[in-house]
N, C-alpha and C positions, 0 to 999 in steps of 0.2 A: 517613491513608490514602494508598497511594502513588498517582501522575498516572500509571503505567505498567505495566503487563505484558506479561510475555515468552509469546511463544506459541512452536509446532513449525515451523520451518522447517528442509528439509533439508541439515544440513553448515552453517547459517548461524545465526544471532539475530535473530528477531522481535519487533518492538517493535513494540505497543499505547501510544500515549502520548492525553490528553488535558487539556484546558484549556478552561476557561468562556469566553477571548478566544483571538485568534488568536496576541496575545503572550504571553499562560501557556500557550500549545501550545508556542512553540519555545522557552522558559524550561526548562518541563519535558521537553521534546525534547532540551535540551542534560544534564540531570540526569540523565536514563536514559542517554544514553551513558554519558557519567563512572562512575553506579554500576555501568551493567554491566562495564567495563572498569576500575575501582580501587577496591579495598578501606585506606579512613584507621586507622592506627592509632592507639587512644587514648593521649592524652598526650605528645605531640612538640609541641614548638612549631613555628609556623608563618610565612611571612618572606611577606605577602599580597603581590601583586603586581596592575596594571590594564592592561590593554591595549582597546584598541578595534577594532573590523572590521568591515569595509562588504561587502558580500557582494548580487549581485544572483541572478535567475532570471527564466526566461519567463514560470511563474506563481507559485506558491505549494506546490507539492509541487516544484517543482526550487529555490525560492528555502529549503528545508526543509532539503531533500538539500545546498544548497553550503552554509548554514550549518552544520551537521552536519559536514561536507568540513573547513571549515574549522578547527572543533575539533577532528578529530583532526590535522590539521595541525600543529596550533599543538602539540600533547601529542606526536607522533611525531617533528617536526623541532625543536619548539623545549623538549619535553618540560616543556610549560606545562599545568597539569592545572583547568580551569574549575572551581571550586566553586560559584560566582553569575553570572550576567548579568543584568543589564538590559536591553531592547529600549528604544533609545533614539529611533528612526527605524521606522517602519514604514509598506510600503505594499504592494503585490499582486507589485511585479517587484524592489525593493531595502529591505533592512533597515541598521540598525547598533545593535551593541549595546556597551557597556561591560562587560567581562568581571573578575571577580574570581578570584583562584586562586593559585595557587603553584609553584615547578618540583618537578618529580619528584625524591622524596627516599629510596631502599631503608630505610633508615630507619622512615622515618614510613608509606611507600605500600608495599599490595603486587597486581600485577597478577594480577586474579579472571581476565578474560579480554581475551588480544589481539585487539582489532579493527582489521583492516589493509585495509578500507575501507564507506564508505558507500553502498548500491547506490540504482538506479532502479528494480529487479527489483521488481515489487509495491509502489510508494510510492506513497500516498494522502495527502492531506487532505481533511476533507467536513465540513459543518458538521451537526453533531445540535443536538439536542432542548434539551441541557444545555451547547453549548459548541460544541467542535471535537474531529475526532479526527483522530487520523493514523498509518497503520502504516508501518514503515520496517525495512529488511533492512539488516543490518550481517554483513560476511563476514569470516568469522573464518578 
C-alpha cells in the first residue's frame, strides 16, 4: 500500500502523504516526491551514493517544506536523485537525515514530472488517529 496520494490542485501536484511517526511522514514525504518526479528503469545497474543534510524550520510543516526544498535541490543542482533516507536527528525546529541514492542517469531514469519547487500554499502537518498526515503542493 502506498504512504501517499495525489489529489486536484490547480496547475500544481497535491500530496496526501502519511506515516504512523513523525519520521515515516518525512521518509515517505521524501518517496512521494522522487516517485512523482522519476520513473527507474528495470535493469541498469546502479553506482549508490550517501550524503547527509541538516535542514531546520519554525515548526514542523516549514521544517517539512525545507526538507522537501532540499531534495529537490540536491536532484536539480546536483542531479542527486534520493531513493532512501533515514532520519537520523529529529526534533520540532531541526532534522538530519542520511540520504541514499544515485545521480541522474537518461539511461536508467526517466522524468514522469518536472517539479521546480516546493510550495507553503496549503502545507499541513496534524497528527491523526493512525499516525501523521501531511498535505504538500509541489508546482510544476
Amino acid at each position: 500500500m502506498s504512504n501517499y496520494k495525489c489529489f486536484d490542485h490547480t496547475a500544481d501536484i497535491g500530496v496526501e502523504v502519511t506515516g504512523r511517526t513523525r519520521k515515516v511522514l518525512f521518509v515517505n514525504a521524501a518517496h512521494a516526491l522522487f516517485d512523482v518526479m522519476i520513473e527507474i528503469k528495470p535493469g541498469e545497474a546502479s553506482n549508490k551514493q550517501q550524503k547527509k543534510i541538516t535542514v531546520e524550520g519554525s515548526d514542523i510543516a516549514e521544517l517539512l517544506i525545507n526538507f522537501l526544498r532540499e531534495l529537490l535541490y540536491l536532484f536539480s543542482g546536483e542531479k542527486f536523485i534520493t531513493d532512501s533516507c533515514e532520519i537520523i536527528k529529529f526534533t520540532n525546529k531541526e532534522l538530519q537525515a542520511r540520504l541514499t541514492g544515485e545521480s541522474f542517469n537518461s539511461k536508467k531514469h526517466l522524468i514522469r514530472t518536472e517539479i521546480k519547487a516546493v510550495t507553503y500554499s496549503g502545507a499541513m502537518v496534524e497528527k491523526i488517529k493512525t499516525g501523521w498526515r501531511a498535505r504538500i503542493i509541489f508546482d510544476v
